[in-house]
Every structure is written in C-alpha cells, then in structure tokens.
N, C-alpha and C positions, 0 to 999 in steps of 0.2 A: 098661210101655213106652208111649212117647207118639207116637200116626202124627201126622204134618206133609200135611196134604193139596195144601198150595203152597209156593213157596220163599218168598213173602211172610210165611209164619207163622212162618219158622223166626228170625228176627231176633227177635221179643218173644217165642219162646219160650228162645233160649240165652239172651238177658239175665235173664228171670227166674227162672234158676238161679244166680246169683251174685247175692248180697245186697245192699242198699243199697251199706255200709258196703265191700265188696268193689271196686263201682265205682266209687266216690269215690278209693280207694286208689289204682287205675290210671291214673286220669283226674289225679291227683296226681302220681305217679310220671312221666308224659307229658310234663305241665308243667314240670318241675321236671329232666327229661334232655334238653328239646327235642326229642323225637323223636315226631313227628307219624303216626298211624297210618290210611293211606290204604288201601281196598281189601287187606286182609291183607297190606298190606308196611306197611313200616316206613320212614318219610323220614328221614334228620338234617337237621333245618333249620341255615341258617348263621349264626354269630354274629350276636348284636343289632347294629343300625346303627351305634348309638354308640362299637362298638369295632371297625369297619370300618376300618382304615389303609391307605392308597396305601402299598404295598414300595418305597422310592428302591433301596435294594437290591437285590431281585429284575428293576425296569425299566430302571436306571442312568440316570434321570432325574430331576432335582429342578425343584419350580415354589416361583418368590418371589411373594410380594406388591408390586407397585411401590407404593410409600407417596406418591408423586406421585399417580397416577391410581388407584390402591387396585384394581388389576385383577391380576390371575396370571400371570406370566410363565415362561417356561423361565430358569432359573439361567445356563446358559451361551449362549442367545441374546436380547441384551434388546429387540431387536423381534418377538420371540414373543406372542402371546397365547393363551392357554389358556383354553379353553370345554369345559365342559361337558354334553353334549346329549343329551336320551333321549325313546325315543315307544315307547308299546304302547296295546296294544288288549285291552277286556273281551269277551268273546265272539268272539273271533279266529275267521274264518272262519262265521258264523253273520250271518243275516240282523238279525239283533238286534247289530251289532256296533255299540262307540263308540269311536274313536281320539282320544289323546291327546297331547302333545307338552311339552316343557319343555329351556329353555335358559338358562344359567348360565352368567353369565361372573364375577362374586364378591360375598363378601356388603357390600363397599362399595359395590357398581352397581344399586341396587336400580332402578333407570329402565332399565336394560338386559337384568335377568333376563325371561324369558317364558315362562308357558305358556298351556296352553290346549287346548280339543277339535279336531280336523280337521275344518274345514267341511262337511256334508253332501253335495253333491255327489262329492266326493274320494272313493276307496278308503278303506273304515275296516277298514287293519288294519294289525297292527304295523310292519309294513316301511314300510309309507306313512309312519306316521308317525315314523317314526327318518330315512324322507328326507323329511319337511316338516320337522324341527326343523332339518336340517341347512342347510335354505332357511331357514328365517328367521333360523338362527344366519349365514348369508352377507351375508341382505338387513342384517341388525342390525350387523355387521362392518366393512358397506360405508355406515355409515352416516354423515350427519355431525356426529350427537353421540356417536358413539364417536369418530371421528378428533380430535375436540377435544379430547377426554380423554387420550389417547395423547401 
C-alpha cells in the first residue's frame, strides 16, 4: 500500500500506474472521439468549423450575395444587409482581462470587415465587447463608403 501525504502527490502517482503505451492509447482515443476530458467530466466538443452550416431550414431565412456590391443580403428583402458581429473577452472577469471585437460584413468587403482589441480605458469584458462591435458595425453602416457601395 502506497500512503499519499497530500492531494498534490496523488496526480503523478495514478499516472504512474498506467504505462507509457496506456496513455498515449487514451490521449488517442480523446482525439480521434472529440471528447475533451475536463476536471473528471467529459465535454463533446462541437463540430470542426469547416462543417459549421447556417440551417435556412431550421431559421426560414435565406442570405444572397448581391454580385453588384458583393455584400449579403436577405433573399426576400433586397435592402437588407446582413453583418456579422462577435466580441469576447480572455479572462472574463479577472483583472488581467483583454476584450476583443470583430465585424463582418463579406468576403468581397474586405475595407469594411473589422476587428480588433477594446481600447483600454473601456470595460474589458465580453458583453462590452459584443456592444462595441455592434457600435462600430453601426458607425461602419452609417458610413459613406458603405452607402456607395449599396
């Protein structure tokens, strides 16, 4: 029998009772199910990006491309524009926080997509920065080389 005098010891002691060759297996098997093992639970991560699809189905909306301006439209209103906008923050809630932001309006517009960090003075944290993109996705909107393009 093995006494464990702290809880620290106890991690490099169960591992070195499973074999090299044992952990590679698991650490293989992880990879290759997607299933990422946190704190004794087990996560399903979600599909790779690349096979991400918007459901027209499940939302009963469809976006075109206008081949005139090469920007995203809604199908059934053609003065629609459709933007794309997201902000988070790494350390959410921590003194050490950085907010970020990013705005997308298509990959024809490239003078018009944007991102970038939340200036320092600002609130650095997620919410902030989900309403900063949506501010500069406005101030970008209202702009007048978007209107020219439209």
């Amino acid at each position: 029998m093995v006494r464990v005098r702290s809880r620290r010891d106890t991690g490099p002691l169960l591992r070195s009772k499973l074999s090299g060759a044992a952990r590679r297996s698991r650490a293989r098997e992880r990879r290759e199910t997607g299933v990422v093992k946190i704190a004794k639970r087990k996560v399903t991560t979600g599909p790779p990006k690349s096979n991400r699809v918007f459901d027209q189905e499940k939302y009963g909306i469809t976006a075109i491309t206008d081949e005139s301006s090469g920007l995203r439209r809604l199908a059934t209103d053609p003065q629609s524009l459709v933007v794309a906008i997201g902000g988070s923050c790494k350390d959410n809630g921590f003194p050490s926080a950085r907010a970020a932001y990013g705005v997308f309006f298509s990959l024809c517009a490239h003078d018009l997509n944007r991102s970038g960090e939340i200036p320092s003075p600002s609130p650095q944290t997620s919410s902030y920065a989900e309403l900063y993109a949506a501010m500069q996705d406005w101030r970008l909107s209202t702009s007048s080389s978007l209107l020219e393009k439209i």
